[in-house]
PALOPA-238334 format. One line per field, with one value per atom (N, C-alpha, C, O): residue in one letter; atom name; x, y, z. Coordinates in Angstrom, 1 decimal, decimal comma. Layout:
residuo	[A;...]
atomo	[CA;...]
east	[X;...]
north	[Y;...]
up	[Z;...]
***
This chain:
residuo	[X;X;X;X;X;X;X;X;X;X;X;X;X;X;X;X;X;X;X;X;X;X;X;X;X;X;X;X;X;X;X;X;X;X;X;X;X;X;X;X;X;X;X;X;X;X;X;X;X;X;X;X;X;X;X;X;X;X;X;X;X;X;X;X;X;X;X;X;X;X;X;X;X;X;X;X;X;X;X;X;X;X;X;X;X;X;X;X;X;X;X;X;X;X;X;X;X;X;X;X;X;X;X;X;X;X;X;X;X;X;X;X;X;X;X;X;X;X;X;X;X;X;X;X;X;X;X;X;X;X;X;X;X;X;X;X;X;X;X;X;X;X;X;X;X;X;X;X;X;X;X;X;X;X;X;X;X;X;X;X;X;X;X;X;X;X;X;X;X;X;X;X;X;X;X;X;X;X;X;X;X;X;X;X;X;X;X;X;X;X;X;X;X;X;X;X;X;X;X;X;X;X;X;X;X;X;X;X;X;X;X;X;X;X;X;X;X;X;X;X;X;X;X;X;X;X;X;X;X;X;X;X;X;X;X;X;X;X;X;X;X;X;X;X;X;X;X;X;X;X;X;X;X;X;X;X;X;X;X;X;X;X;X;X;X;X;X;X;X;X;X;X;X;X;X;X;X;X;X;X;X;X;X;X;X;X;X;X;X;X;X;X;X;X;X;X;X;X;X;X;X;X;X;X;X;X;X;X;X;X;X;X;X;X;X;X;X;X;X;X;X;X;X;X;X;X;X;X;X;X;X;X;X;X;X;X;X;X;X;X;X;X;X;X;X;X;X;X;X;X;X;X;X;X;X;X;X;X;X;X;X;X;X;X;X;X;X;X;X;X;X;X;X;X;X;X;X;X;X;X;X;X;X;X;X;X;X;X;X;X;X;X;X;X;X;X;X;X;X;X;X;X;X;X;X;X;X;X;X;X;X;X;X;X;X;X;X;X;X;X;X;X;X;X;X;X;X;X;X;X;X;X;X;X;X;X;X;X;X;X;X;X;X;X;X;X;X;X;X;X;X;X;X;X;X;X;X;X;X;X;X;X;X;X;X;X;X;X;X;X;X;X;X;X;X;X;X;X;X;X;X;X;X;X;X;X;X;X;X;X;X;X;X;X;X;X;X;X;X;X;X;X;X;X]
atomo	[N;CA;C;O;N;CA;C;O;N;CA;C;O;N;CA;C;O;N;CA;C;O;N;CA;C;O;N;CA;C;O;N;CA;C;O;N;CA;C;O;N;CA;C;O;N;CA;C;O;N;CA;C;O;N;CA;C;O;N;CA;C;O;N;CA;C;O;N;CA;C;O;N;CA;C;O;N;CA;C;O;N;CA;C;O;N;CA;C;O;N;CA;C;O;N;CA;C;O;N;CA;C;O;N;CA;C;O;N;CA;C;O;N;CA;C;O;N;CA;C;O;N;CA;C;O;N;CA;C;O;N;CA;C;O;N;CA;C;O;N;CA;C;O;N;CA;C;O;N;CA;C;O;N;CA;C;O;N;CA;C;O;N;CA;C;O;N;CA;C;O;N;CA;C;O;N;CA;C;O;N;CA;C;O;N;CA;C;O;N;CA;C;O;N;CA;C;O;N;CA;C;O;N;CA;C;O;N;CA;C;O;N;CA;C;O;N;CA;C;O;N;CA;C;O;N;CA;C;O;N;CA;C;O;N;CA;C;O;N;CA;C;O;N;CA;C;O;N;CA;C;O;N;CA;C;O;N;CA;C;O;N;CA;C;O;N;CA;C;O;N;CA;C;O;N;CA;C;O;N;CA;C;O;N;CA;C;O;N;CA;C;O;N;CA;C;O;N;CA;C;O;N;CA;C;O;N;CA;C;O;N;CA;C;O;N;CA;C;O;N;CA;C;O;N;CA;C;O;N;CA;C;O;N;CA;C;O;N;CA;C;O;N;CA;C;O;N;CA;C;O;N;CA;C;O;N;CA;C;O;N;CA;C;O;N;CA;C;O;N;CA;C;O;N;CA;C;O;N;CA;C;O;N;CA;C;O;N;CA;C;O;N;CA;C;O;N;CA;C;O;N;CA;C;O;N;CA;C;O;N;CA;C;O;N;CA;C;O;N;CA;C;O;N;CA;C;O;N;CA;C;O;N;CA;C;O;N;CA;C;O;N;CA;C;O;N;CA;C;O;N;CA;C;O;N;CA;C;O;N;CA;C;O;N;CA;C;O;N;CA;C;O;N;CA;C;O;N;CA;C;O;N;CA;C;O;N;CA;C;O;N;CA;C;O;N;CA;C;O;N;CA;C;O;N;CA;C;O;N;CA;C;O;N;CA;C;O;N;CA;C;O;N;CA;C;O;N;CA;C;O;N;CA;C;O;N;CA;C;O;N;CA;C;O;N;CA;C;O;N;CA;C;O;N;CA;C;O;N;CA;C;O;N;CA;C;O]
east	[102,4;102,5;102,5;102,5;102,5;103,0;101,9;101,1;101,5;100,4;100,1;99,0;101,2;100,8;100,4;99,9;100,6;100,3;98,9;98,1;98,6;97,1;96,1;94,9;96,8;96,2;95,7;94,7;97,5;97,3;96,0;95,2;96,0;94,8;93,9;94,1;93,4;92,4;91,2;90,2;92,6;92,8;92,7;92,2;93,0;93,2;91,7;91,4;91,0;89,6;88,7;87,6;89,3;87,8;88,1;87,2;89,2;89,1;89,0;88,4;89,2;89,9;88,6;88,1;87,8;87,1;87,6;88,7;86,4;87,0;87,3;88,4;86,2;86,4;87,6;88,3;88,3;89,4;90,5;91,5;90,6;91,8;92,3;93,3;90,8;90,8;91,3;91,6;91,3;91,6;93,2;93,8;93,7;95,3;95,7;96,7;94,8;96,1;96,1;96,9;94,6;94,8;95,8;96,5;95,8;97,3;98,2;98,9;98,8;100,0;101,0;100,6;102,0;103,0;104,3;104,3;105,9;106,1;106,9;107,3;107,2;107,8;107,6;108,5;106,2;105,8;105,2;104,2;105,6;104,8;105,5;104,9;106,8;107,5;107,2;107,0;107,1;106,5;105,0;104,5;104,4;103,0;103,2;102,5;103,8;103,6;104,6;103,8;105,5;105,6;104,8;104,7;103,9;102,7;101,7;101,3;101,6;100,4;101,1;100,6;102,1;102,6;102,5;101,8;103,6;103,9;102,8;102,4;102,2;101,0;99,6;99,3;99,1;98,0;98,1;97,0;99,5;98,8;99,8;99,9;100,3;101,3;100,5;100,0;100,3;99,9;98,6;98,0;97,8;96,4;95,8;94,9;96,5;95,6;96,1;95,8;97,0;96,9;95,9;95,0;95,3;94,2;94,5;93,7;95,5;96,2;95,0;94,6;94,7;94,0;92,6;92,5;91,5;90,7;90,5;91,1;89,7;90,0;89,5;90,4;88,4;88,0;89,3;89,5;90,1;91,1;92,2;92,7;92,4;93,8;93,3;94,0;92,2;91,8;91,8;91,8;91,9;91,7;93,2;93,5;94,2;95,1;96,3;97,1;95,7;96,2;95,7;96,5;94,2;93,7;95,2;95,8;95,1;96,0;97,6;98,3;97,9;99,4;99,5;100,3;98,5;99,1;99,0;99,8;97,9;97,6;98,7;99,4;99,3;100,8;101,3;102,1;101,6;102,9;103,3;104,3;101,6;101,1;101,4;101,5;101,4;100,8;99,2;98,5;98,8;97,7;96,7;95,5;97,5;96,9;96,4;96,1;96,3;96,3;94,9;94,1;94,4;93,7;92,3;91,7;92,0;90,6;90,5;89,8;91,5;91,0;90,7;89,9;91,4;91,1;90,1;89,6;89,5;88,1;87,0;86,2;87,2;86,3;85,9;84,7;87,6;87,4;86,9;85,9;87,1;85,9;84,6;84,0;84,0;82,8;82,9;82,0;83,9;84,3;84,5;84,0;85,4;86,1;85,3;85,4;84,6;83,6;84,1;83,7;85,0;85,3;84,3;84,0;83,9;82,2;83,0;84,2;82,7;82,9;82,4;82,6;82,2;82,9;84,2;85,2;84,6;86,0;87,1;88,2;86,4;87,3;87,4;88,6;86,3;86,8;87,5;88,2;87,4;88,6;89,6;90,2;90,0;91,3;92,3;93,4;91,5;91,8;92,2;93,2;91,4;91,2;92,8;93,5;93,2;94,4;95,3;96,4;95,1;96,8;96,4;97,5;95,6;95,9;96,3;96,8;96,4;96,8;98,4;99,3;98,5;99,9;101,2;102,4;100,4;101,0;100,9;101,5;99,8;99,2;98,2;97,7;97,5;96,5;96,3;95,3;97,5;97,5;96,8;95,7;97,7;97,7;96,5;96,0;95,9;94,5;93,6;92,9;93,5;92,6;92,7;91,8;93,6;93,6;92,9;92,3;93,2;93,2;91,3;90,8;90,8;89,3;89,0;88,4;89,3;89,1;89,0;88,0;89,8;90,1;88,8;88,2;88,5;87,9;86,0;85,0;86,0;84,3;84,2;83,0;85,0;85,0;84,7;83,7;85,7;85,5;83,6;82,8;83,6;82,1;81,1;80,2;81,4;80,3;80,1;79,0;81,5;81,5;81,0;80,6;81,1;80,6;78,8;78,0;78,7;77,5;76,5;75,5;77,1;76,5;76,5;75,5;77,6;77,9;76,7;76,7;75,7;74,5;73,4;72,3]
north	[-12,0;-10,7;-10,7;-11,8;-9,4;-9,4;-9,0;-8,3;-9,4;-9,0;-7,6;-7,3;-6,5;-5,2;-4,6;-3,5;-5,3;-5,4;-5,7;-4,8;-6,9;-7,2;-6,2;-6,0;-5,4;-5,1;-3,1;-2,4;-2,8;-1,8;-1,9;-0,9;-3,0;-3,2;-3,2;-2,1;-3,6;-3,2;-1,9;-1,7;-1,3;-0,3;1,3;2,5;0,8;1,6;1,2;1,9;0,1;0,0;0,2;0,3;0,5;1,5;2,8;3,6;3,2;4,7;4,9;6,0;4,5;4,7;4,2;4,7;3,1;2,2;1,2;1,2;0,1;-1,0;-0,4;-0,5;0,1;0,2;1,1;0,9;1,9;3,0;2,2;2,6;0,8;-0,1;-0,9;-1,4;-1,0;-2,4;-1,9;-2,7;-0,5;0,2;0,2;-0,9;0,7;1,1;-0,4;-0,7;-1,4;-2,6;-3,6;-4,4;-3,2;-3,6;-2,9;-3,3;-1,8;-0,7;-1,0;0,0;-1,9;-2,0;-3,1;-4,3;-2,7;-3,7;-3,8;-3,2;-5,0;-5,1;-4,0;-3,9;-3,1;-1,6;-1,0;-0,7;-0,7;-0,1;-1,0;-0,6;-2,3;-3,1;-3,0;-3,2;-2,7;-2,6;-1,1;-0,7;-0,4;1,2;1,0;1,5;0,4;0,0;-0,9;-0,4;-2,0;-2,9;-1,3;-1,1;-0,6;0,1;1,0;1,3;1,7;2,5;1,7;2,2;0,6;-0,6;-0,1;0,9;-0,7;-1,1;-0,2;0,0;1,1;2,1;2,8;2,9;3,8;4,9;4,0;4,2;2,8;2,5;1,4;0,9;0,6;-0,1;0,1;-0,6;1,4;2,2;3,2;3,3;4,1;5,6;5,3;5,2;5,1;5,2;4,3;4,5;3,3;2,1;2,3;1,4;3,3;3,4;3,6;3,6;3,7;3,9;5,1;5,2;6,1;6,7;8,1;8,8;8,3;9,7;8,8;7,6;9,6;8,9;9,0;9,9;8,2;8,6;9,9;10,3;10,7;11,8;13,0;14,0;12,4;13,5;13,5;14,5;12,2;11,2;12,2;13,2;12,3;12,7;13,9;14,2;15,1;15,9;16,7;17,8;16,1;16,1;16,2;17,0;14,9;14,5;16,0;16,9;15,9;16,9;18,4;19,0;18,6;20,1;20,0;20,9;18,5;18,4;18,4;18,9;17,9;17,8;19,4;20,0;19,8;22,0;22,4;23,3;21,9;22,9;22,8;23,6;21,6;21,4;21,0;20,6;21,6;21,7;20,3;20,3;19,6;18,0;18,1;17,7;18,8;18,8;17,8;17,9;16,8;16,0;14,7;13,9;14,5;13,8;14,2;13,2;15,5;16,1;15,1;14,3;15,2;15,0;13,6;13,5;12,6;11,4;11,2;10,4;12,2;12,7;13,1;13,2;13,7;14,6;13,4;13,3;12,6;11,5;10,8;10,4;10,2;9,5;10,1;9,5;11,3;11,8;11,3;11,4;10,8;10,3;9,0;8,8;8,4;7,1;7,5;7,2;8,6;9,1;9,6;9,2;10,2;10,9;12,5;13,3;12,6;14,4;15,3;14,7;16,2;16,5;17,7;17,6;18,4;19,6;20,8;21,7;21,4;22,1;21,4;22,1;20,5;20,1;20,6;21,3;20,1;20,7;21,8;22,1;23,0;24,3;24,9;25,9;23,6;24,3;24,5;25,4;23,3;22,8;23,8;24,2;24,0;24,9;26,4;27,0;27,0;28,0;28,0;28,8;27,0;26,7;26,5;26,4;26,3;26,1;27,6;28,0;28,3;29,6;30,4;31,2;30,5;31,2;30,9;31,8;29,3;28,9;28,4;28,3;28,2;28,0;28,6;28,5;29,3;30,3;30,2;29,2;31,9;31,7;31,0;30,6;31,1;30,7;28,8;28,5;27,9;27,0;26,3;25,3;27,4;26,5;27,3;26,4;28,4;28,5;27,4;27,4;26,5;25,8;24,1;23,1;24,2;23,2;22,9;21,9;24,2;24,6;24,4;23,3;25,3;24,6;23,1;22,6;22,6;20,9;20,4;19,4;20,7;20,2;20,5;19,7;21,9;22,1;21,4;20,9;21,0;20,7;18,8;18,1;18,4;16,6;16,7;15,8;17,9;17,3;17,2;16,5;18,6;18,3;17,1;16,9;15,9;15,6;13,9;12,9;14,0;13,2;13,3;12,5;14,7;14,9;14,4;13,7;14,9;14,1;12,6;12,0;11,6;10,2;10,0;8,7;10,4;9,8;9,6;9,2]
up	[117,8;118,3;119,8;120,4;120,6;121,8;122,3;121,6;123,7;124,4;124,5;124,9;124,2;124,1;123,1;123,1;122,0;120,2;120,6;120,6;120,9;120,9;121,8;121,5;123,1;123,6;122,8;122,6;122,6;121,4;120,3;120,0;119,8;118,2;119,7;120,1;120,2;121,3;120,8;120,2;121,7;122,4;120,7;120,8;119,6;118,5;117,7;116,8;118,0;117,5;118,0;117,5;119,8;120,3;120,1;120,4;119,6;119,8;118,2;118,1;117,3;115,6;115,2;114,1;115,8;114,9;113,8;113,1;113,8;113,1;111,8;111,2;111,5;109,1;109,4;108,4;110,2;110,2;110,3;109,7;111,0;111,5;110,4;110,0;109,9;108,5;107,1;106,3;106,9;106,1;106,7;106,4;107,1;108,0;107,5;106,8;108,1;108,1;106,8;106,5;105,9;104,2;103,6;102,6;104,2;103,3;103,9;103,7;104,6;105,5;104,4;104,1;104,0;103,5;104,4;105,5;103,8;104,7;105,3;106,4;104,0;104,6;105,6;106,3;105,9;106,7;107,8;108,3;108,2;109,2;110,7;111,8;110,5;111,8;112,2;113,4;111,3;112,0;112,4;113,5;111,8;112,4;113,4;114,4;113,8;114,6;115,8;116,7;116,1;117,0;117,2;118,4;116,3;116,6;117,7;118,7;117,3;117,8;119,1;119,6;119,8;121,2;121,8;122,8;121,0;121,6;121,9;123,0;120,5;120,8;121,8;122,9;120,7;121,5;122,1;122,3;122,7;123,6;125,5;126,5;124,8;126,1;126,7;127,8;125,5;125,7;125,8;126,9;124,7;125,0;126,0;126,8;126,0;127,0;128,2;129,0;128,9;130,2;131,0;130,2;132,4;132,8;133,5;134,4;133,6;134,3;133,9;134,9;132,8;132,4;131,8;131,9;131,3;130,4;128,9;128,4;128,1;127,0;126,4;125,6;126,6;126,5;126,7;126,0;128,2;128,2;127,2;126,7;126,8;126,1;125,0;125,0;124,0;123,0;122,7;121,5;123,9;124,0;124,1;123,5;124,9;124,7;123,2;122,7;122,9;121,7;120,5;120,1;120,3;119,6;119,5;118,6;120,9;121,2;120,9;120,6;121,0;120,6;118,8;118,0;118,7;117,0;116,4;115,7;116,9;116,3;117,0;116,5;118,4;118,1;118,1;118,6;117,3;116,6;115,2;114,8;114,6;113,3;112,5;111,3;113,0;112,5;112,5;113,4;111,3;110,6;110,4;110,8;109,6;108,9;109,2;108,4;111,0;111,8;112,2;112,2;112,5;113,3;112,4;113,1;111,2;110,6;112,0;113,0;111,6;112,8;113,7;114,3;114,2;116,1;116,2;117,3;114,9;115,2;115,3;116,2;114,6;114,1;114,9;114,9;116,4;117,4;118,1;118,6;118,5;119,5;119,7;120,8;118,6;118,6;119,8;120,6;119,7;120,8;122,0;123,1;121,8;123,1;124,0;125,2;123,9;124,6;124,8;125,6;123,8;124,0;123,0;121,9;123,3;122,3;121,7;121,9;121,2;120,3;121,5;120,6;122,2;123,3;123,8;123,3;124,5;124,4;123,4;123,6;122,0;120,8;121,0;120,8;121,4;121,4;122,2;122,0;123,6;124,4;124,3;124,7;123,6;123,1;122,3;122,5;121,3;120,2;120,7;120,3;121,6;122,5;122,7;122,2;123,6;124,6;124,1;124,7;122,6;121,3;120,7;120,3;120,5;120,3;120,8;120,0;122,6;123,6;123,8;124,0;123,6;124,1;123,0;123,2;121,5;120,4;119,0;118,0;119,5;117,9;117,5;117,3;117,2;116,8;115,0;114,5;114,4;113,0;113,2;112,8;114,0;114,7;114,9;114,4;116,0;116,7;115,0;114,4;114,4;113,3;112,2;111,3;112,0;111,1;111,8;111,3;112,4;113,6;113,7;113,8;113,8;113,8;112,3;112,1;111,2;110,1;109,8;109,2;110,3;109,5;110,8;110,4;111,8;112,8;112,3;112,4;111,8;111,1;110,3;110,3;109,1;107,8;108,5;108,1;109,3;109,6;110,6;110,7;110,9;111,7;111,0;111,2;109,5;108,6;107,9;107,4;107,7;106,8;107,7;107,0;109,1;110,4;110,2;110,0;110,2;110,0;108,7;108,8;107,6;106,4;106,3;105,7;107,1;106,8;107,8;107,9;108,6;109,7;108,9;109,5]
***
């Protein structure tokens, strides 16, 4: 693999966690390995592992792009990394606040749904 591949799986196990990566790459066949090995480079070892922003903002970011642009089913994970990231749940609220104002409130309310439901469920796994 390529030093941006390695530095991507880095870069996707401080933020995702190991049991989250290990699970992703036992389910990985070879169908899907060249979309995974471009996720690796591209999302986490371009985007996230820049030093240009931090990860708290990267996350926070991220959180607000997927609610408005209703990529849903993304959000439980992003909720999860936060725990890494260092973005806390005031962050999440801001977020959500700012996809309501600029992309809908239907948007950031579902967004909040899927985001109470992953902290309770953060909550129970302690």
């Amino acid at each position: 693999m390529s030093e941006r591949y390695d530095t991507g799986m880095a870069t996707r196990r401080r933020v995702l966690g190991d049991a989250h990566v290990d699970r992703a790459e036992a389910a990985k066949t070879e169908f899907d390995a060249p979309f995974q090995r471009l996720i690796t480079e591209g999302a986490w070892g371009t985007v996230w592992s820049s030093d240009g922003i931090s990860l708290r903002e990267r996350s926070m970011l991220t959180l607000a792009l997927l609610a408005a642009t209703g990529n849903f089913e993304e959000i439980p994970m992003h909720i999860r990394a936060t725990a890494r990231t260092g973005a806390t749940k005031a962050d999440v609220q801001e977020v959500f606040q700012h996809v309501a104002i600029y992309a809908g409130v239907p948007r950031a309310n579902h967004a909040l749904k899927l985001a109470k439901q992953t902290y309770a469920e953060m909550e129970e796994q302690k």
